[in-house]
C-alpha positions in Angstrom: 89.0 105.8 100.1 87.3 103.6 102.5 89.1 102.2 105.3 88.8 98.9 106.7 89.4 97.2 110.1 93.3 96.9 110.4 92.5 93.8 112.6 90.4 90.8 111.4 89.2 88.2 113.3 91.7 85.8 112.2 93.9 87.9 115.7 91.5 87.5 118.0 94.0 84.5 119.4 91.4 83.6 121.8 89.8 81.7 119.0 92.5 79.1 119.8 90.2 78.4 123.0 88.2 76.1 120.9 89.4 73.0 121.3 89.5 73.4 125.1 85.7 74.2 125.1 84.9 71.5 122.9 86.3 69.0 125.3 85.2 70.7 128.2 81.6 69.9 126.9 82.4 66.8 125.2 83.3 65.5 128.8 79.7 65.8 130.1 78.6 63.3 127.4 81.4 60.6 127.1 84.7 59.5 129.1 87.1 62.0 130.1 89.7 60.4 127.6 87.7 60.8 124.4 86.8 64.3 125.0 90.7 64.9 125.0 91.4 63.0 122.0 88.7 64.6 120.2 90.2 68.3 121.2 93.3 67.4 120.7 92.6 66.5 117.1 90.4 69.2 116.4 93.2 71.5 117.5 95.6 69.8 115.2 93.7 69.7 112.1 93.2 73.5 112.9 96.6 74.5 112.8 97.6 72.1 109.5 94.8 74.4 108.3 96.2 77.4 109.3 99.6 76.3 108.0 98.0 75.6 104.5 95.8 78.3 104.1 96.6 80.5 101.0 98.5 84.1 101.9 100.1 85.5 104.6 100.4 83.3 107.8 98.7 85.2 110.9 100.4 82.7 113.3 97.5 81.6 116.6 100.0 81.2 119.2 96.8 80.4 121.9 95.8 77.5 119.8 99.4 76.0 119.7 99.9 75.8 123.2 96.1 74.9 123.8 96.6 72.4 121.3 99.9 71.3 123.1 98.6 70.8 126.7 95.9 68.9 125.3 98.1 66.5 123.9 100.1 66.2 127.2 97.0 65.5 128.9 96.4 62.6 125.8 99.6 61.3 127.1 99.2 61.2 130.3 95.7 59.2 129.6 97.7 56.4 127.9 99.1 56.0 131.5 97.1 53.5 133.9 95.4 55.1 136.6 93.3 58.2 137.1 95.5 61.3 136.3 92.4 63.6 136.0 89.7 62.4 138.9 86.0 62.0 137.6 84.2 65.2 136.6 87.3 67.5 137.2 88.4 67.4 133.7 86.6 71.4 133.3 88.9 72.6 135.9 91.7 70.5 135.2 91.9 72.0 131.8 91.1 75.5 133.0 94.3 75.5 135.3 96.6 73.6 132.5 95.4 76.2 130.1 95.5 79.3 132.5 99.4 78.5 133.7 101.6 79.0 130.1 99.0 81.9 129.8 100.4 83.6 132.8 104.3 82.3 131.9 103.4 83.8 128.4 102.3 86.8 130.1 104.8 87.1 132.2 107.6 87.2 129.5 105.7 89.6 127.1 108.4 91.4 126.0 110.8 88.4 125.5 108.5 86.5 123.2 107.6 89.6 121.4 111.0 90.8 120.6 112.3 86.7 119.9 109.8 86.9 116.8 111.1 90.5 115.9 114.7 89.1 115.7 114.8 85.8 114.0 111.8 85.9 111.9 112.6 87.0 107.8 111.9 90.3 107.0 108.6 90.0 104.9 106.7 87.5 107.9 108.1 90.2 110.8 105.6 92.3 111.4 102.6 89.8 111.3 104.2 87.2 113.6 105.5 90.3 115.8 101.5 91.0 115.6 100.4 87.5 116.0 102.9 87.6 119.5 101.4 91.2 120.4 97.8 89.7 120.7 98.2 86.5 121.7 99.5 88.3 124.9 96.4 90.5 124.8 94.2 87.2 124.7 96.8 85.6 127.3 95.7 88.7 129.6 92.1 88.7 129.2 91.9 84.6 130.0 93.8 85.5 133.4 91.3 87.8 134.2 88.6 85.8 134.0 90.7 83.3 135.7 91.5 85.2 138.1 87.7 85.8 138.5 86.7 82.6 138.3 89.0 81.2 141.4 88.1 84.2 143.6 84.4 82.9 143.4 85.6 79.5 144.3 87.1 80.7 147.4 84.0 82.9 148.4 81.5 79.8 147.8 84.2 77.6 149.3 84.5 79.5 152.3 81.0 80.6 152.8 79.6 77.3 152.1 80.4 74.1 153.9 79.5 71.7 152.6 79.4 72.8 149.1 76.3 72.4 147.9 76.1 70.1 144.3 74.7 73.0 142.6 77.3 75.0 143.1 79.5 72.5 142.6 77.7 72.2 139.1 78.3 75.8 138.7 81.8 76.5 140.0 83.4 72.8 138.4 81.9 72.5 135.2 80.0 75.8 134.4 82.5 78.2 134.8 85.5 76.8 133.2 83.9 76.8 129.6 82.4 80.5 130.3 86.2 81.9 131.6 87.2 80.7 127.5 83.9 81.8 126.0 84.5 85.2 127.5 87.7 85.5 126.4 87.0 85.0 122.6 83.8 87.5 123.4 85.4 90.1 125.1 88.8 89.7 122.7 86.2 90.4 119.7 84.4 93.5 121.3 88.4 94.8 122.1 89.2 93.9 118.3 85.6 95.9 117.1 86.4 98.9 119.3 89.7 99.5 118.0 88.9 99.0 115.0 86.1 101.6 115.6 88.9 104.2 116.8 91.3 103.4 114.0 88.8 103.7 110.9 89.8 107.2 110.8 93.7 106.4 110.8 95.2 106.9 107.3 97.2 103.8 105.6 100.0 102.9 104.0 100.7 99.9 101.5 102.9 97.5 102.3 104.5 95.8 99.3 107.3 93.2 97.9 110.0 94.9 95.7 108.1 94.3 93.1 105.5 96.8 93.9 102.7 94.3 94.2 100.5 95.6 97.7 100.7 93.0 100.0 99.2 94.5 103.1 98.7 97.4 104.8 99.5 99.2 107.9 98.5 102.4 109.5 101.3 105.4 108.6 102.7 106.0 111.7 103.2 102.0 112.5 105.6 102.4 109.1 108.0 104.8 110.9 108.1 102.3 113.8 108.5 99.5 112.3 111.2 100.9 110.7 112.5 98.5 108.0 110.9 95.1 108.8 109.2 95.7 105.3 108.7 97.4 102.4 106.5 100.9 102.3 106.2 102.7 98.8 107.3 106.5 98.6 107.1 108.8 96.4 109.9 111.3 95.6 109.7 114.3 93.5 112.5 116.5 91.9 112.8 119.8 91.0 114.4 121.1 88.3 114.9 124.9 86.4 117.1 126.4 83.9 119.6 123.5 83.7 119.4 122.7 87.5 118.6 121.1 90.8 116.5 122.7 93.6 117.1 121.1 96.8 116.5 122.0 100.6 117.7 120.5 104.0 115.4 117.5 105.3 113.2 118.5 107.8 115.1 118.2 111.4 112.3 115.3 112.7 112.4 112.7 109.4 113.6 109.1 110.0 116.2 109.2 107.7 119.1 111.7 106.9 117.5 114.4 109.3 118.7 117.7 108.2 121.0 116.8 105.0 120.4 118.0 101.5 117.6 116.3 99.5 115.0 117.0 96.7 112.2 119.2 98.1 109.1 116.6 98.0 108.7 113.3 99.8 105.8 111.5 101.5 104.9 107.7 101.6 101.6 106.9 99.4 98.5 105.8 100.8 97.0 102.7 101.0 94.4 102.4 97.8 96.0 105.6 96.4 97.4 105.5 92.8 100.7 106.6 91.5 99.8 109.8 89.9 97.2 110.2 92.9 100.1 110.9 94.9 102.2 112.5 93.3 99.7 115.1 92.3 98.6 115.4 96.1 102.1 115.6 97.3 102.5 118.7 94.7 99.4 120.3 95.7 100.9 120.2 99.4 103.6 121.6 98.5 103.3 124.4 96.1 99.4 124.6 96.1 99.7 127.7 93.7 101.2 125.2 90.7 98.0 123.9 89.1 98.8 123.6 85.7 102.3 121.4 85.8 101.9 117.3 86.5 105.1 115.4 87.9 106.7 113.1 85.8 107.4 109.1 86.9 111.0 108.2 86.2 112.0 105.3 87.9 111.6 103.2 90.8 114.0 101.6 93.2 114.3 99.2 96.0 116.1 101.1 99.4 116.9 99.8 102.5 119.3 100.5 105.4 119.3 99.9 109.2 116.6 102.8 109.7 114.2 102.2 106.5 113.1 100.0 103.8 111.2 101.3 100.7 110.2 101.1 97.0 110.7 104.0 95.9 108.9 106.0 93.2 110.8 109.3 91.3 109.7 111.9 89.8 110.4 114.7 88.0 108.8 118.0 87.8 110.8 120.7 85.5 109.4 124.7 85.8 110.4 127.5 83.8 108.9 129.8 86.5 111.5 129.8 89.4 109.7 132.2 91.7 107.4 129.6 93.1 109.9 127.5 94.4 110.2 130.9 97.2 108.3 129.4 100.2 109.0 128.7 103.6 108.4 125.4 103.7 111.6 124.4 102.0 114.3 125.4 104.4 117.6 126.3 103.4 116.6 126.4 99.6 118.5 127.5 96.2 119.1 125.8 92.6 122.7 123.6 92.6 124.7 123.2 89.4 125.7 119.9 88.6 129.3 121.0 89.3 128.5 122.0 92.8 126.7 119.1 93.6 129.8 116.7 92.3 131.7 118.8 94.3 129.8 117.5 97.5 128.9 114.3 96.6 130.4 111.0 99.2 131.0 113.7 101.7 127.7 113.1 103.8 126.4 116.3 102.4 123.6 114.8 100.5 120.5 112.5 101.5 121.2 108.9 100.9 118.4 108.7 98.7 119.0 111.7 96.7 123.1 110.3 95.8 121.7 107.2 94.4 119.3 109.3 92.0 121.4 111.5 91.5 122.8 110.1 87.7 119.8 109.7 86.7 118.5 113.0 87.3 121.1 114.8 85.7 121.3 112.3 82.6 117.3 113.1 82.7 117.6 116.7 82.4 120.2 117.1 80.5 118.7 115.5 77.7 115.6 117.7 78.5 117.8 120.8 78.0 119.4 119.5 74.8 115.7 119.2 73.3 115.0 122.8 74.3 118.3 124.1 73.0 117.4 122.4 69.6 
């Protein structure tokens, strides 16, 4: 399967620059004013078309508060008098940009975990996402920033007077560059990771339905927990009339340690049904070549610690002896009877007593037709 970038460009957040360098360099060729105007509509038509666009929303929290301090400052220009003096518009913008970036920055972990809390379950993890690297952006502006008014004060102090071209430099060069650097430098950051991640493995994300509507690298899915919906595949064992099961390995996320059918794993992004079934076989009794799992049913589950979809199956072997591994621990074949006899008393996996009528109605019948 061929993996692609988990991040696109669409969270490189620094793209919400934009309409701050556009009026930054509109400035040099008409009033102050107009150049604000112009970038405060060119930010507003860009997030109705963000809002618009078709599929999930990948919120740009930079360009709504870029876009929002340049409508301040179109305010403010509707006021008489000269709230931005001639030719410092660049650094005007620069510091009215800069200072939410550092509040934002300052509160990382607030804003982050606000989105986690009150946004719906299926738009969580993307606007939890969006938050996460808007802050990156956030930090990468203040850096240059920061850069940028440590050269002031060096030229400032070391020249006096200041000559006009660095004046020229430091007032209306620099400004623009500290954003164009940001979206550069956010970009290279994006390409990189995306350079150590394209050997990461994936897993689906999907609605209830089972339709994919995203993906997300496998070990992001256990910490995400259940802000959405990750397909796994189960797969039962059954012989001579009955249940194999083993205890949960002793570092899963959910039921640690209780009873459960012996074969579980989450499929992978682009991998299909029967793909994964057969590869979670193989892993698990590599010396069965000839027997193919058999889908059932699938099933919506979700509790405080997981959400999934779901996917049973059900393998049924006549040969018993391969079942005798060491990577199911604390194995044997149940009776129906014993298992009843257990069942509601926090003996068995969650999963395994919601499937567990439909496993024995399953093979049962099976039994009946080999009886016959």
């Amino acid at each position: 399967m061929e993996h692609k970038g988990i991040l696109s460009s669409a969270f490189n957040m620094s793209l919400g620059f934009i309409p701050v360098i556009i009026s930054i360099l509109l400035c040099e060729f008409i009033t102050q004013d107009t150049a604000i105007y112009i970038g405060t509509g060119i930010g507003s038509v860009g997030i109705y078309l963000s809002l618009k666009q078709k599929g999930i929303l990948i919120p740009n929290f930079i360009l709504y508060i870029a876009t929002g301090m340049l409508a301040l400052l179109s305010l403010a220009a509707l006021i008489p008098g000269d709230y931005v003096p001639a030719g410092a518009l660049p650094i005007t913008l620069e510091v009215s940009i800069l200072i939410p970036m550092l509040i934002l920055y300052m509160h990382k972990k607030r804003f982050i975990s606000h989105f986690l809390k009150q946004i719906g379950s299926c738009n969580k993890r993307l606007y939890a996402q969006g938050a996460e690297a808007a802050i990156v952006s956030a930090r990468i502006a203040l850096i240059f920033g920061a850069l940028h008014f440590i050269i002031i004060s060096i030229v400032v102090v070391s020249q006096d007077p200041l000559s006009k071209m660095s004046g020229f430099i430091l007032y209306k060069i620099l400004p623009p560059t500290v954003f164009i650097l940001s979206i550069v430098f956010n970009q290279i950051a994006i390409h990189f990771f995306n350079h150590l991640m394209s050997h990461t493995e994936y897993v689906p994300i999907v609605n209830t339905k089972g339709d994919v509507i995203g993906k997300t690298p496998a070990i992001e899915a256990i910490n995400y927990k259940n802000a959405y919906i990750n397909p796994v595949i189960r797969i039962a064992v059954s012989t001579h009339g009955m249940l194999f099961l083993c205890d949960r390995p002793s570092t899963a996320i959910l039921d640690k340690n209780k009873v459960d059918i012996p074969m579980e794993c989450y499929l992978r992004y682009g991998e299909s049904l029967t793909a994964g079934a057969t590869r979670l076989m193989n892993n698990a009794l590599p010396q069965v070549n000839d027997i193919k799992p058999e889908f059932n049913i699938a099933y919506h589950f979700e509790n405080k610690v997981t959400n999934r979809l779901i996917y049973l199956f059900i393998v049924d072997l006549d040969n018993d002896s391969v079942l005798c591994t060491p990577r199911f621990k604390n194995s044997k074949l149940w009776s129906f009877k014993q298992i009843e006899e257990n069942l509601g008393k926090g003996f068995f996996s969650s999963c395994f007593e919601d499937e567990y009528e439909h496993l024995k109605n399953v093979i049962c019948i099976r039994e009946k037709y080999k009886e016959s």
